[in-house]
Each structure stands twice: as structure tokens, then as C-alpha cells.
C-alpha positions as CSV (number, residue, x, y, z in Angstrom):
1,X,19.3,-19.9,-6.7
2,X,17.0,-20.5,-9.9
3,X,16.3,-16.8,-11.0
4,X,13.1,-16.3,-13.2
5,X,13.4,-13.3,-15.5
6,X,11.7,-12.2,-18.9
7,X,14.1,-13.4,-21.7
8,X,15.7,-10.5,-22.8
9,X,16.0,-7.5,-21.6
10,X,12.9,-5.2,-21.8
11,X,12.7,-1.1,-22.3
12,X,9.5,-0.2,-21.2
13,X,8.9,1.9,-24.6
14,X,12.1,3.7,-23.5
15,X,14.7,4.4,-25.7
16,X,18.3,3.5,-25.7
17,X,17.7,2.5,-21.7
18,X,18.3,-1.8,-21.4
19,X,16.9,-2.9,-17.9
20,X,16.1,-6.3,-16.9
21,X,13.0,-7.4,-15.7
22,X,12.8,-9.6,-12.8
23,X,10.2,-11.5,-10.4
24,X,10.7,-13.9,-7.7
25,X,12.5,-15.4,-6.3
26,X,15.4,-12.3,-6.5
27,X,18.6,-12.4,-6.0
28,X,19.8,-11.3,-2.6
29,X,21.6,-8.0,-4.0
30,X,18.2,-6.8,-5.6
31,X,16.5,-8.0,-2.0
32,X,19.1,-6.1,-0.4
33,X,18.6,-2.9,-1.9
34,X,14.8,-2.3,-0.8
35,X,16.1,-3.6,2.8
36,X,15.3,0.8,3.7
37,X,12.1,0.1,2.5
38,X,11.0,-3.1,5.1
39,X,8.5,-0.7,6.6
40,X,6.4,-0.2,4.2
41,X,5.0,-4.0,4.0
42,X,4.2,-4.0,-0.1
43,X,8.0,-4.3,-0.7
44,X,8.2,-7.4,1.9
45,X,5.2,-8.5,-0.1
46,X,6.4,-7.9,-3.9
47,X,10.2,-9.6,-2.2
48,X,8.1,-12.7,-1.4
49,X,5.6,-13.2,-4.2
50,X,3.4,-12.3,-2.5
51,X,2.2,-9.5,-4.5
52,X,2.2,-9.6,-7.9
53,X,4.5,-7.6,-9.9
54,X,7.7,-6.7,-11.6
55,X,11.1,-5.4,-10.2
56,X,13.1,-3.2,-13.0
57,X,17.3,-3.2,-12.1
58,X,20.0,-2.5,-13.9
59,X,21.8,-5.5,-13.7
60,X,21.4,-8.6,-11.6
61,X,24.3,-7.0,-9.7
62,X,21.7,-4.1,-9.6
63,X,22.9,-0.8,-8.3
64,X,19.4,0.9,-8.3
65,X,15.6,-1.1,-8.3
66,X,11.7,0.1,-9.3
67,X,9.1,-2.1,-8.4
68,X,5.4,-1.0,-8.3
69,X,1.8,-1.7,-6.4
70,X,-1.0,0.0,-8.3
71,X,-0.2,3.2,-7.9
72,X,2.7,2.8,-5.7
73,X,6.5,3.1,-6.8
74,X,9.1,2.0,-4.6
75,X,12.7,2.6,-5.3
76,X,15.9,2.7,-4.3
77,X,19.8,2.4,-4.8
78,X,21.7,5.0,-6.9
79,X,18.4,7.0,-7.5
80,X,21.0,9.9,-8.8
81,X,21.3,7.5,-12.0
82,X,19.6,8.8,-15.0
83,X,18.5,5.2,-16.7
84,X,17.2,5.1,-13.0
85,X,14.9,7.7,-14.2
86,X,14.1,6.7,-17.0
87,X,12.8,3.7,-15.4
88,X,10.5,5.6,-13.1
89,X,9.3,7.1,-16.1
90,X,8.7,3.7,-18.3
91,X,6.5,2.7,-15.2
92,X,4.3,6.0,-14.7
93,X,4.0,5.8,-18.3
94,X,2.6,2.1,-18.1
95,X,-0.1,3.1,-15.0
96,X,-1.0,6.3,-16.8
97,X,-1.8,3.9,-19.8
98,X,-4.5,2.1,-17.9
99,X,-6.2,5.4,-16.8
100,X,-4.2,5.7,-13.2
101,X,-4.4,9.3,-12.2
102,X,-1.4,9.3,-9.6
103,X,1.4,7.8,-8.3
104,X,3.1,7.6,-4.7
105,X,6.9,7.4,-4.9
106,X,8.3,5.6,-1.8
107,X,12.1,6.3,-1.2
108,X,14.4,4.5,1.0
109,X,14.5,5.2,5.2
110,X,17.2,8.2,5.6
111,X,17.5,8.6,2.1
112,X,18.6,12.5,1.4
113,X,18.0,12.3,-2.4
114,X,14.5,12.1,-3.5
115,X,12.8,15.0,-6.2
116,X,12.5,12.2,-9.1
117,X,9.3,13.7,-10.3
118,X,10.9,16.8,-11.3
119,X,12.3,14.7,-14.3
120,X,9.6,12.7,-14.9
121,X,7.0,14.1,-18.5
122,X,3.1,14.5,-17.7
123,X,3.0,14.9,-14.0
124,X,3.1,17.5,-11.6
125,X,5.4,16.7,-8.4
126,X,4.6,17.0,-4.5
127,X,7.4,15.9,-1.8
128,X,5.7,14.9,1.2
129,X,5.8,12.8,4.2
130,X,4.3,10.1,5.6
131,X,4.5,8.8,9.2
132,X,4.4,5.0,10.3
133,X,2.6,3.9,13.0
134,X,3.1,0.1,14.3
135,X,0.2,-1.8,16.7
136,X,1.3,-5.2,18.5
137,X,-1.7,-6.1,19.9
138,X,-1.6,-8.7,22.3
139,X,-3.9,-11.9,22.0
140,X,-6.8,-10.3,24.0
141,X,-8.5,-8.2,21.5
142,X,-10.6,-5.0,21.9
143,X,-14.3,-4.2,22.8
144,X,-16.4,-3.0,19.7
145,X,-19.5,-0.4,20.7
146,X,-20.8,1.6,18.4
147,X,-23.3,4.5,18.1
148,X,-27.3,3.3,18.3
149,X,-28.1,2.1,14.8
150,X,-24.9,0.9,13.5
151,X,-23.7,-2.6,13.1
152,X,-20.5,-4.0,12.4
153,X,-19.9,-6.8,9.7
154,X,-17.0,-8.6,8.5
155,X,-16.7,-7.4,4.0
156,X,-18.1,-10.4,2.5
157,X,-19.9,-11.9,-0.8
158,X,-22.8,-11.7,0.7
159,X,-22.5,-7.9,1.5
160,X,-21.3,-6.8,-1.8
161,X,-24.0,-8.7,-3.2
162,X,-26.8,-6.8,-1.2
163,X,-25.4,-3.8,-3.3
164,X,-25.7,-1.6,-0.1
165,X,-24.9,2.4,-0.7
166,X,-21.1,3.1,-1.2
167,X,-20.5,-0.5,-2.2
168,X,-18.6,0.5,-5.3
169,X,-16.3,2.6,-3.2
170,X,-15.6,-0.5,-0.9
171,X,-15.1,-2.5,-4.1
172,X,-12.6,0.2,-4.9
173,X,-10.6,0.0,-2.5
174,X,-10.4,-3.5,-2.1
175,X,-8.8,-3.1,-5.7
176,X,-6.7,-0.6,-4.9
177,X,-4.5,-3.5,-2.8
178,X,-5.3,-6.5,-4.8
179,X,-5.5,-7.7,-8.6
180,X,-9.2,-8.2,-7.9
181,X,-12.0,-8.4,-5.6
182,X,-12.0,-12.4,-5.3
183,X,-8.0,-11.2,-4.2
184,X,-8.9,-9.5,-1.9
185,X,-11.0,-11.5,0.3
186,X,-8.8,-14.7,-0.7
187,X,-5.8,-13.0,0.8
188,X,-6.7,-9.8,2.9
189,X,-10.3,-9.1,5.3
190,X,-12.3,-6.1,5.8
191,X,-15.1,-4.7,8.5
192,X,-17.8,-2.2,7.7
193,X,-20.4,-0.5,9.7
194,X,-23.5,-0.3,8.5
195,X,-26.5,2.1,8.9
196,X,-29.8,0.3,7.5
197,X,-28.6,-0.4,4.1
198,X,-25.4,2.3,3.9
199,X,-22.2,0.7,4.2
200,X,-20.7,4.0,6.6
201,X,-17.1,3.0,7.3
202,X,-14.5,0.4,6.3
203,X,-11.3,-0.8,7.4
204,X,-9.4,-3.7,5.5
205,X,-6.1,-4.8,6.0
206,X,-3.5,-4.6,3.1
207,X,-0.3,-6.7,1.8
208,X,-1.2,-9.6,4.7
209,X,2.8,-10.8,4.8
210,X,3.9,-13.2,7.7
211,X,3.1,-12.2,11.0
212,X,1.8,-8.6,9.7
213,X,-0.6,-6.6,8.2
214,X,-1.4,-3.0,7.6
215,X,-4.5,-1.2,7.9
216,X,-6.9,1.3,5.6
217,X,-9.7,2.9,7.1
218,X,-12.0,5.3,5.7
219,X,-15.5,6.9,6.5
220,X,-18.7,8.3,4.4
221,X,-18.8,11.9,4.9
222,X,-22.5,11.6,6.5
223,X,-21.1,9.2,8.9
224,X,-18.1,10.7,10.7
225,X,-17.4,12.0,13.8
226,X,-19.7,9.1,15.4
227,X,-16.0,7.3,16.2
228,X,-16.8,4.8,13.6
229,X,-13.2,4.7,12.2
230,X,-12.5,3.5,15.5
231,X,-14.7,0.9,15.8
232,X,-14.0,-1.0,12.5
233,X,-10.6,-0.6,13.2
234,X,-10.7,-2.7,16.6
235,X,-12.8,-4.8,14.4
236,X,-10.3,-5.5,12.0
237,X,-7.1,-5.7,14.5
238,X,-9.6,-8.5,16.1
239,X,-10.0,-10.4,13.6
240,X,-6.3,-10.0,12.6
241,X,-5.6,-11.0,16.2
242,X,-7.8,-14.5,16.0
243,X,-6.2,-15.7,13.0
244,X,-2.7,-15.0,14.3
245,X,-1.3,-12.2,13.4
246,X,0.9,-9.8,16.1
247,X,2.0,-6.4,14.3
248,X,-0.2,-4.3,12.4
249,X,1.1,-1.1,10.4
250,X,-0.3,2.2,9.7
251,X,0.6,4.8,7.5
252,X,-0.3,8.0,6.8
253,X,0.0,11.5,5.9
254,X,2.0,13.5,8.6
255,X,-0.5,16.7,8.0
256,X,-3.5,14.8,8.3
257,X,-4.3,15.5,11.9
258,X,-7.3,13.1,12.1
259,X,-5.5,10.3,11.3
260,X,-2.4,10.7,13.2
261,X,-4.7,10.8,16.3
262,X,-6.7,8.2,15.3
263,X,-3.8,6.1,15.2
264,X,-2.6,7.2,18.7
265,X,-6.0,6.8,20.0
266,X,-6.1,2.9,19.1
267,X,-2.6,2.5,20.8
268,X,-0.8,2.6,18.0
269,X,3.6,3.9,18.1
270,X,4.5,6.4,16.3
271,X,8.1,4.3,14.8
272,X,9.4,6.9,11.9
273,X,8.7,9.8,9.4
274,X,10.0,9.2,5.9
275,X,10.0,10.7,2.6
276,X,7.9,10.1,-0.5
277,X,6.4,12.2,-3.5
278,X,2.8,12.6,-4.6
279,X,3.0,12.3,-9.2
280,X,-0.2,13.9,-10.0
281,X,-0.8,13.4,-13.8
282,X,-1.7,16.3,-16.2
């Protein structure tokens, strides 16, 4: 297999650490390594091409990997390694350079070893957890009622344009997935509820890969508790439903109640709990 890969080996502005940097198609050992890490779909999408970016390994026997989605690092391998580490660090260094303010550190499905942040400069660590929740729909779909006043519509050109309140935060998080906002609705859809001209809710689904997708969902502050969230949701799985997908993914924090039953509520299987840190910078 043809391997693409920068010409000589890069540093990240780290010294006296030699990495190389790789992008697909990758060699099945570097595949193999962020096999723990299938659940989370950016890594299936980065191992495809799907998503742009780079993955950092040792060798091209690689005993250890970093790759990276906006502000989310996945690793694995021999994480106990300190050019490992080092790498980690090149990377937050890298995000923090174009004004990122965080980071999410995924680690591998059972892994016992995690705490990277406590050796990486200019942030402030948090070990957490996340849970993942996994929807197969069916081909029926789900009835969409909302509360008097609202109205659901698919994210669009022609929405953005009308420059509707919260727009810009819409806008936002269709970057937070994607390179851009054409990205976004090139590769990935969204629903939003509207109130008059106040976008109130969103959900949009993220790293479209194969048969699945995963969902965000958020809601204005002046709009909850009007089971919005819900709605755009069953929205979105719809639409994810008529175009032929058959597994959609949630993840989210395990201490954020609200979500965790929102989840549940929309039939959604709880499938594991796993391990990640939150790299606030200083």
C-alpha cells in the first residue's frame, strides 16, 4: 500500500523529539492502534479521509498515535512514552496558536492510563467521562410536534442568510465539526426550530462515516424546557433515516443529567462509559 507522508520527519517546534507525520491512506498497524477508539466516529472518519487531518506516530511500525479534530485529541498505544507526550504537547501547542481555548483528550476503550495533561505546559487538567449512547432507527422515522409557534427547518443557505438571532452560534458549531460552513452542509445536515426570526434549537449530525452518524444538539436558554431538543433531534435522525443511514451515535457528559435522559428519552442505548480529559488553557 502506497503510504503518503510529509518528506521528512517533522517536530512540531519540539525539541530533540523526531515523529513522522502521516495522512491517508495508513498503514494497518497505525489503523490498528485507534481500533479502542471505533466508538468515537471522528477516528473512523480521520482513518478514512474523511476528515481532514494529521496522524503523529513514532514510526510507521508505530507503538503510540495522536491525531486531532478541532479541539479533539485522540490517542493511543504506549501513552506511558514520553516523546508520546511530547507529541500531545506539539499539538495543543499548534490549536492554542490559532486561539483554541480547550482541548478534549480521548483515550482508548479500557484503557487504565490516562492523566496526560498533568505533563502537558499552559493548561489546566480535568479527567472526566463521557458516556455513549447508540440509536438504530429503523426505516419508519419519528413524528415531529412542537410547541405552538415554533417551526422546524432543515440548516440551509437560505437560513443563514436571513441572519436570524443566534445564527453566529449555529455557524459556530457547524465549524466546530467541519473545515468550514460550505463543509458542513456538503458533508453533514442540520435542523433548527425557529420562533419568528430566532433560530431556538439545533441539532446537526457530525463525522457522517458509512452507515453512521453522530448527533449535537443544543438549545437557546429562552427556549428550553418546551422539548425542543427533542424535536430537532427526531428531525435530524429522520432525515438521517431517508438518506440511508441506520446507527446514530451520541455522546456526552456522564454528569450532565439532561442529556443522558434526553438520550434515553429518544430511544437511544446506553453502550459504554470511557475515559477522556478536559485541557483548559491558561
Amino acid at each position: 500500500m502506497k503510504i503518503r507522508r510529509s518528506q521528512t520527519p517533522i517536530c512540531l517546534n519540539i525539541k530533540y523529539v523526531t515523529m513522522l507525520k502521516l495522512t491517508p491512506p495508513l498503514p494497518e498497524q497505525v489503523k490498528a492502534l485507534f481500533k479502542p477508539l471505533e466508538h468515537n466516529l471522528a477516528s473512523v472518519s480521520i482513518m478514512r479521509g474523511l476528515t481532514a487531518s494529521n496522524v503523529y506516530v513514532d514510526s510507521l511500525d508505530a507503538t503510540w498515535a495522536v491525531t486531532y479534530s478541532n479541539s479533539r485529541i485522540l490517542v493511543s498505544g504506549d501513552i506511558d512514552c514520553p516523546e508520546f507526550v511530547k507529541a500531545v504537547q506539539g499539538v495543543v501547542d499548534a490549536g492554542v496558536k490559532t486561539g483554541r481555548k480547550g482541548f478534549v483528550i480521548y483515550y482508548p476503550v479500557g484503557s487504565e492510563k490516562g492523566g496526560i495533561g498533568e505533563h502537558i505546559r499552559g493548561i489546566d487538567p480535568y479527567p472526566n467521562l463521557r458516556n455513549y449512547y447508540v440509536l438504530e432507527p429503523g426505516k419508519t422515522g419519528y413524528p415531529v410536534n412542537l410547541s405552538q409557534g415554533y417551526r422546524i427547518q432543515r440548516i440551509s443557505y437560505d437560513i443563514l442568510e436571513k441572519r436570524c438571532t443566534n445564527t453566529e452560534l449555529v455557524m459556530e458549531e457547524m465549524r466546530s465539526e467541519r473545515a468550514s460552513v460550505d463543509d458542513f452542509l456538503d458533508k453533514s445536515f442540520g435542523f433548527c426550530a425557529l420562533y419568528d426570526d430566532v433560530i431556538a434549537s439545533w441539532c446537526m449530525s457530525e463525522y457522517n462515516t458509512g452507515n453512521r452518524f453522530e448527533i449535537g444538539i443544543e438549545t437557546h436558554t429562552d427556549h428550553r424546557r418546551k422539548g425542543l431538543a427533542f424535536q430537532t433531534a427526531r428531525a435530524c435522525i429522520n432525515h438521517g433515516v431517508e438518506t440511508g443511514y441506520d446507527s446514530v451515535g451520541w455522546h456526552c457528559w456522564k454528569k450532565n443529567e439532561a442529556s443522558n435522559r434526553l438520550a434515553l428519552s429518544l430511544g437511544f442505548k446506553h453502550i459504554l462509559e470511557y475515559p477522556v480529559e478536559y485541557l483548559e488553557v491558561k
